[in-house]
C-alpha positions in Angstrom: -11.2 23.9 10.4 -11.1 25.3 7.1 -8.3 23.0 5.8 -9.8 20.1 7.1 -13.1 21.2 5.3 -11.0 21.1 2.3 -10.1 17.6 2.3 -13.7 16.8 3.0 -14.9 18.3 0.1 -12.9 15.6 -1.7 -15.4 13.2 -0.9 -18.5 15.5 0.1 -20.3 14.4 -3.4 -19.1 10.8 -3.7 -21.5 8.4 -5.0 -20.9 5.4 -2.7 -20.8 2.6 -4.7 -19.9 -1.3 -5.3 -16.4 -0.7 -4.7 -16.3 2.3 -2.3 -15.9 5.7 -4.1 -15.3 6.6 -7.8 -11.8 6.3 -9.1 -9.6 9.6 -7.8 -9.7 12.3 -10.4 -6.5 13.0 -11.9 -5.4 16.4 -9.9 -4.2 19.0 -13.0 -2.1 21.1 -10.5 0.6 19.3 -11.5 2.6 20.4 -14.2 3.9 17.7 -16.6 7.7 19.1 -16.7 7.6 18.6 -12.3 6.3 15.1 -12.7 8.4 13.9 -15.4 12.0 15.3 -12.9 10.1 13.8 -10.2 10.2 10.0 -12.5 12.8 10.3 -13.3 14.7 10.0 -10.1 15.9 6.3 -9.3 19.1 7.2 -7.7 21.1 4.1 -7.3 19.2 2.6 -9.4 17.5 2.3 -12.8 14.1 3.4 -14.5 11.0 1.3 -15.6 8.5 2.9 -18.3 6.4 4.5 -19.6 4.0 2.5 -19.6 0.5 4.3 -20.1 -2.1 2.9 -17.8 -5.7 3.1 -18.4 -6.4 6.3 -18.0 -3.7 7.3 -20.0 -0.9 7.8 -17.2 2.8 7.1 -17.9 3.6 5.2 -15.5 7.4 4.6 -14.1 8.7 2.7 -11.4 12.7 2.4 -10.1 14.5 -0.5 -9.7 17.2 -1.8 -7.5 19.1 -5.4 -8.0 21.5 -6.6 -6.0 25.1 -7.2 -7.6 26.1 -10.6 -9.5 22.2 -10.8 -10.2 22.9 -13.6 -13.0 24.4 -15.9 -10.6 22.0 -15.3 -8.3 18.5 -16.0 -9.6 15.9 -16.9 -9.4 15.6 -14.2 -6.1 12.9 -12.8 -3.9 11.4 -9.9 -4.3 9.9 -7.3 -2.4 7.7 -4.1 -3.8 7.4 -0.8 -2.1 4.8 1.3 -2.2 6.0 4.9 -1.4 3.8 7.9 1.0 1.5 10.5 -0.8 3.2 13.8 -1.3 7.0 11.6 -2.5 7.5 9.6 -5.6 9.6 5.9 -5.8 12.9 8.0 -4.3 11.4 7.4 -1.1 12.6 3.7 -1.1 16.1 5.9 -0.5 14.5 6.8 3.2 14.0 3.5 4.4 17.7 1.5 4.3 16.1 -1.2 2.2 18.3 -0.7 -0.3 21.7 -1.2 1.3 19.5 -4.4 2.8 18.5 -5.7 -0.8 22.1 -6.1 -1.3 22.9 -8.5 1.8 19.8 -9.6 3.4 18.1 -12.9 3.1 14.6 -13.7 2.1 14.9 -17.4 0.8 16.9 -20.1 2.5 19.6 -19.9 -0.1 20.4 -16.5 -1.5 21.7 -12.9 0.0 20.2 -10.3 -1.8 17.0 -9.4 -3.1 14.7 -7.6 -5.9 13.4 -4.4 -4.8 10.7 -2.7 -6.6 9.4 0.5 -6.2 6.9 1.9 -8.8 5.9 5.2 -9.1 2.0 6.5 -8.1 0.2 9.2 -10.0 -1.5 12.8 -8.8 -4.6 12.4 -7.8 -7.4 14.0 -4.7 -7.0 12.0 -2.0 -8.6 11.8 1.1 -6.3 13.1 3.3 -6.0 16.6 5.4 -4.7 19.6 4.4 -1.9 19.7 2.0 -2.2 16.3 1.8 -5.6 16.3 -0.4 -4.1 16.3 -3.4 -0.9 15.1 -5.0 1.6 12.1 -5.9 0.1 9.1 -4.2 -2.3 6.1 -4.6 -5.8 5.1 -4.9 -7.0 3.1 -2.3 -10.4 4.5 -2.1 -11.6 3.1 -5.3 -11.5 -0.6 -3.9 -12.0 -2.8 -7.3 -8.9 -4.4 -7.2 -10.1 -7.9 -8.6 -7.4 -10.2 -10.3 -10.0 -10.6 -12.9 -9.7 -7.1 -14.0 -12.9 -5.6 -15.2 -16.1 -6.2 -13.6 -19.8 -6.1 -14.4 -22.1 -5.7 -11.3 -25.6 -5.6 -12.7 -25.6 -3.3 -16.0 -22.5 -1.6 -15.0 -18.9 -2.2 -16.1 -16.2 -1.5 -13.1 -12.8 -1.1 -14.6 -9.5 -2.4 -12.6 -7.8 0.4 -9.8 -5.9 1.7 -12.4 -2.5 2.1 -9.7 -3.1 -1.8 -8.7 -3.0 -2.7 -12.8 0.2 -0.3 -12.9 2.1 -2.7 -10.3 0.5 -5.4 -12.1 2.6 -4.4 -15.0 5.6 -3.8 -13.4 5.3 -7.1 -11.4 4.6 -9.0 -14.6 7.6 -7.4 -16.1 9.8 -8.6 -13.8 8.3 -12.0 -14.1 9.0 -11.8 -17.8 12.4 -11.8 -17.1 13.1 -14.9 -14.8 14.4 -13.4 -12.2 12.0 -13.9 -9.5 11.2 -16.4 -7.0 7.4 -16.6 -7.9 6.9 -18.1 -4.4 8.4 -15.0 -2.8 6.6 -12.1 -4.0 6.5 -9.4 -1.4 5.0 -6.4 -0.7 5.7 -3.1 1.7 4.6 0.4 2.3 4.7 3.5 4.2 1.9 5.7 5.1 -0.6 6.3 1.6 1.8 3.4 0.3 1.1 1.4 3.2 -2.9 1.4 2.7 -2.7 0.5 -0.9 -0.1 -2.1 -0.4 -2.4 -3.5 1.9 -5.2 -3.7 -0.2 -2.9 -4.8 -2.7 -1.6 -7.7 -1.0 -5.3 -8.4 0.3 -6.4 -9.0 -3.3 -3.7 -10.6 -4.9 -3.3 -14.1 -4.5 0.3 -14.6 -5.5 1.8 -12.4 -3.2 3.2 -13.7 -0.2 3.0 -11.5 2.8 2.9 -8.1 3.5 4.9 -5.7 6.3 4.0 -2.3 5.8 4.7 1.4 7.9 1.7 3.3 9.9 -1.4 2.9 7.3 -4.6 4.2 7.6 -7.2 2.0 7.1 -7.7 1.2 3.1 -10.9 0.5 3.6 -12.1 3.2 6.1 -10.1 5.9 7.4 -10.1 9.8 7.6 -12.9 11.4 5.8 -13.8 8.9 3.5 -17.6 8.5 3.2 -17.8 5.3 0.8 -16.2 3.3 3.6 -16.6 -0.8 3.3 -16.2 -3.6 5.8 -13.5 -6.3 4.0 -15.0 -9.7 3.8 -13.6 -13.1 2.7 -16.8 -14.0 0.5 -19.1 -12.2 -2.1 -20.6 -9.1 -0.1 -24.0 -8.4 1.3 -24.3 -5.0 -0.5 -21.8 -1.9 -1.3 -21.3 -1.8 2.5 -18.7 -4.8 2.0 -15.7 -5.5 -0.1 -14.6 -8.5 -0.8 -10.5 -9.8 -0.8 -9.5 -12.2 -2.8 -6.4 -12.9 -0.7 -7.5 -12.9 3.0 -5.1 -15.4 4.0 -2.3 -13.4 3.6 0.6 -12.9 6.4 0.7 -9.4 7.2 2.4 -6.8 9.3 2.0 -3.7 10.2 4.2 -1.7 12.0 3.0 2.0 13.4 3.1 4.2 16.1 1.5 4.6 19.4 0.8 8.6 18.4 0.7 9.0 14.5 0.0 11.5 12.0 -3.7 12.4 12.2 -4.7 10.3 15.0 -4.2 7.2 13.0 -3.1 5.1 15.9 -7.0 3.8 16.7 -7.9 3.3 13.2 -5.2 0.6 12.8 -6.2 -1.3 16.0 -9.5 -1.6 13.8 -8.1 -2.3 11.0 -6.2 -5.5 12.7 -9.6 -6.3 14.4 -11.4 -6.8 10.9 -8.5 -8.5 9.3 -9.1 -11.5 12.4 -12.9 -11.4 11.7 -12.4 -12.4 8.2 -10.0 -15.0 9.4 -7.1 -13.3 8.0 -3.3 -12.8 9.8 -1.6 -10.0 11.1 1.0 -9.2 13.1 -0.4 -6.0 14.7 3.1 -4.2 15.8 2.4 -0.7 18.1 5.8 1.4 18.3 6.5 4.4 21.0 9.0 7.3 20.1 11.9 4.9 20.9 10.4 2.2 18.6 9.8 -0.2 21.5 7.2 -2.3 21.5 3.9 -1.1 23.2 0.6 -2.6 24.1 -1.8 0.5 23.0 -1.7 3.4 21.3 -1.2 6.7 22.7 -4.9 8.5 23.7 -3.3 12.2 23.7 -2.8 11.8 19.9 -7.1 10.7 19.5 -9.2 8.3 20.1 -11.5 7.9 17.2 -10.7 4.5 15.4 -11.8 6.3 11.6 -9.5 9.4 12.8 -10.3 12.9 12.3 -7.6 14.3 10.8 -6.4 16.5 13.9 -3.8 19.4 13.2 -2.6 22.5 15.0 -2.3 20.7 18.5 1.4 20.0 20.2 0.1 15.9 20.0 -0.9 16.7 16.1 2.8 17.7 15.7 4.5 14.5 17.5 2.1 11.9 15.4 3.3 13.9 11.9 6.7 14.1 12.8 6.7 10.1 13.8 5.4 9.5 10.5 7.4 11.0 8.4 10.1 8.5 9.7 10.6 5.0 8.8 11.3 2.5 11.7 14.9 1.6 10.6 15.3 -0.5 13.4 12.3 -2.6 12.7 13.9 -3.4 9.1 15.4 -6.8 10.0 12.2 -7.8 12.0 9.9 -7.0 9.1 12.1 -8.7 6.4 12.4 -12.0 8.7 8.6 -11.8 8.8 8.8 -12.0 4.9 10.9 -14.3 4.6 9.1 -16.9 7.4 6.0 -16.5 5.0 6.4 -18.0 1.6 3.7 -18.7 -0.8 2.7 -22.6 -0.9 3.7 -24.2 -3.7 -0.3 -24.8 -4.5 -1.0 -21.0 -4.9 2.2 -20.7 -7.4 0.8 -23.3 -9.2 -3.1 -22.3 -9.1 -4.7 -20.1 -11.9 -6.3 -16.9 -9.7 -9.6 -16.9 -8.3 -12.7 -15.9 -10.7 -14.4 -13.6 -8.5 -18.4 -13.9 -8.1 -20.4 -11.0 -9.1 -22.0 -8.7 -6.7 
């Protein structure tokens, strides 16, 4: 109990506000010599940054292009959000790699662009060890493609992890190489939530397939949590996305890490309320395709963060690995959902005050 108290703590004095909680507060645990090794690995691949965000981060993020790239281009491209607690090496876990080389995401080219920038040390709201470290903010949920905000007589600056892929996206663009109507994004775990609210928010990304994530917008022991709506919202209850059309899916597992498994079957069920699209996808241990998720691992959709019980250990141990075989399925999903050549063209979405 005391570990999970710890994580609470994280949040116990949050002032809930228009976009959900404060930003995350840089955690100082870190020393800079551990971060910079931990940047600095791109095996196979090669290094963007520093670029200093707004709060004075450098950020990085690793890069992997498939050979004869000058022949090839303009190609698709697909950015990966890594887990809390890993840095943009975790990319190396998943097989898309090899598949960046070979696989097809447009109707003309093999290969593809794959992204992976790098997330910063923050709290988080997550048990245990998992309260602080490398990871992303999705709890801070002012993600508008406006940037900065005023809500009454307060200024709201931009998530300062959704400008960093911002950058990173943009410098990519710079450089011609991308199909600007396939823009993709992925994720696994932490990653997974924030490419989710990500993709929800940005209006020239494509689709999204993401790994077992926990609700962005409520999950865990987040008090600040938000309902996502397609409109300007009633009050700080709500948050509005600025791309709810967006194809999404989301792969995860029947018993997860934390009891996870009934948060995301809520999480699909308010996606369809806005009138978004997702491809809810429920895994067993074998990764077949299930109808519900597994009631031994919990039952509460915002999870409670469960540890120390045999089901505890099966959900953690499922979620620390990425469904290899599903990397096919979730990469023809991206590739059936390309952005219309109207949102490539249109200038992003002012968004309303609220």
């Amino acid at each position: 109990m005391a570990v999970l108290l710890a994580s609470r703590d994280v949040f116990g004095d949050a002032k809930c506000e228009a976009f959900g909680n404060p930003p995350a507060q840089l955690n100082r645990g870190w020393p800079a010599p551990v971060t910079t090794a931990v940047n600095s690995l791109c095996l196979g691949g090669r290094r963007l940054g520093p670029w200093t965000d707004g709060l004075g981060n450098a950020r990085y993020a690793c890069l992997y292009e498939p050979p004869r790239l000058g022949e090839l281009r303009p190609l698709p491209m697909v950015v990966f959000l890594h887990p809390s607690e890993t840095s943009a090496y975790a990319v190396i876990l998943t097989g898309l790699i090899g598949l960046s080389r070979k696989a097809v995401l447009d109707e003309v080219h093999q290969g593809f662009i794959l992204l992976a920038p790098q997330g910063r040390s923050t709290t988080h709201g997550y048990p245990g060890y998992d309260s602080r470290g490398l990871g992303w903010d999705n709890w801070y949920r002012q993600l508008s493609p406006a940037g900065a905000l005023r809500v009454g007589s307060t200024i709201y600056d931009e998530n300062v992890d959704a400008a960093s892929i911002d950058h990173f996206v943009d410098q990519m663009l710079a450089m011609g190489e991308i199909d600007r109507r396939r823009i993709y994004v992925m994720g696994w775990s932490n990653g997974a939530a924030m490419a989710l609210l990500y993709a929800l928010n940005r209006p020239w990304v494509a689709a999204a397939a993401v790994y077992s994530a926990p609700d962005p917008f409520s999950a865990l022991f987040d008090v600040c949590i938000q309902t996502p709506v397609a409109d300007a919202p009633a009050g700080i209850g709500q948050a509005r996305v600025f791309n709810p059309r967006i194809p999404i899916m989301h792969v995860r597992n029947d018993c997860d890490i934390g009891g996870i498994c009934p948060n995301g079957s809520r999480f699909a069920s308010r996606v369809r309320a806005f009138g978004g699209s997702i491809e809810d996808v429920i895994i067993d241990s074998s990764g077949r395709r299930v109808s519900f998720c597994d009631d031994s691992c919990g039952t509460n959709e915002m999870a409670v963060g469960q540890i120390g019980t045999l089901a505890a250990f099966r959900g953690m141990t499922r979620h620390m690995r990425w469904p290899i075989q599903w990397n096919q399925r979730m990469l023809d999903f991206l590739r059936l959902h390309p952005l219309g050549i109207t949102k490539v063209l249109a200038k992003s979405p002012t968004p309303e005050q609220h």
